[in-house]
N, C-alpha and C positions, 0 to 999 in steps of 0.2 A: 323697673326691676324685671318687669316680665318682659322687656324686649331684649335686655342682656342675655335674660337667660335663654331664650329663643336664638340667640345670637351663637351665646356657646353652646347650643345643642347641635345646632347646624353646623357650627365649625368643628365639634366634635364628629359628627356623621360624617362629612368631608376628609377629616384627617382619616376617619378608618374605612372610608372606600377607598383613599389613595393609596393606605397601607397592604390593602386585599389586593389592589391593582399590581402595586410592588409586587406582593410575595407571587401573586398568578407570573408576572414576567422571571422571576428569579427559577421559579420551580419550571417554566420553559427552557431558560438557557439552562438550567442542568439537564436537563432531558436533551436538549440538541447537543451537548459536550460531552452527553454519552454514548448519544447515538455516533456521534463524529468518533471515538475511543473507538467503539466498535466496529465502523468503516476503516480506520486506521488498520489497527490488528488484524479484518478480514485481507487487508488491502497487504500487510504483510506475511501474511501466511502465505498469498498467492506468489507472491516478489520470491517467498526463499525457495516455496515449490518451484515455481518459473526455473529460478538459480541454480537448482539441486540437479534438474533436468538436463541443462545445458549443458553446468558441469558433467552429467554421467556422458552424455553425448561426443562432449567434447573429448574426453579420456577415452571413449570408445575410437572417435577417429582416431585419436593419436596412435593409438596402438594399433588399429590398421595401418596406419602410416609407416612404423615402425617394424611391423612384422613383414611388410612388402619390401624397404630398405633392407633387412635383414639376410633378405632371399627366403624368411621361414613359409612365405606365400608365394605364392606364382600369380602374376595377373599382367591384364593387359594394362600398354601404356596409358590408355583410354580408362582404365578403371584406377590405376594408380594419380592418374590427374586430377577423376573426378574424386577421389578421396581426398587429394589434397586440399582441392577446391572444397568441398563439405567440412574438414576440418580449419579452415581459414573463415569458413561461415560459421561455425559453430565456435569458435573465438572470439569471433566479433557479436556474436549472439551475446558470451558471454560480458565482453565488457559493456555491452549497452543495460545488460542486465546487473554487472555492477555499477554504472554509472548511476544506473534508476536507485539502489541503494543507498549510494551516496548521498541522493538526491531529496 
């Protein structure tokens, strides 16, 4: 009798270190699923700042672009180039910035 019950004490000890073991791993992965939550969110705050930037940039070229087609500006052919060039950067700025949303 005294070795049974030697027996289920130790199986008893056993079952509640494996169960400590469990909970220590489970209360890990929530802490890494929160932490990852929170990489997430930082990670998109930066994405719609990044997107908001582009877009104001890009609306800025365009209406350089626009205000020089107009005649409401005067500039060199040189300066009307590189705006167009800066605003065809700044488009493709945007779609790779929305592509990463997508994403």
């Amino acid at each position: 009798v005294e070795l049974l019950t030697d027996a289920l004490n130790m199986a008893q000890e056993q079952h509640k270190e494996m169960a400590r073991n469990l909970e220590e791993e489970i209360e890990k992965s929530r802490t890494l699923r929160e932490d990852a939550r929170g990489r997430m969110r930082s990670l998109e705050r930066e994405r719609d700042a990044e997107r908001d930037i582009l877009t104001r940039e890009l609306a800025a070229a365009e209406e350089e672009v626009r205000k020089l087609k107009a005649g409401e500006k005067q500039g060199e052919p040189q300066e009307i180039e590189m705006l167009q060039m800066l605003k065809k950067e700044a488009e493709r700025a945007r779609d790779v910035a929305l592509a990463r949303v997508k994403a």
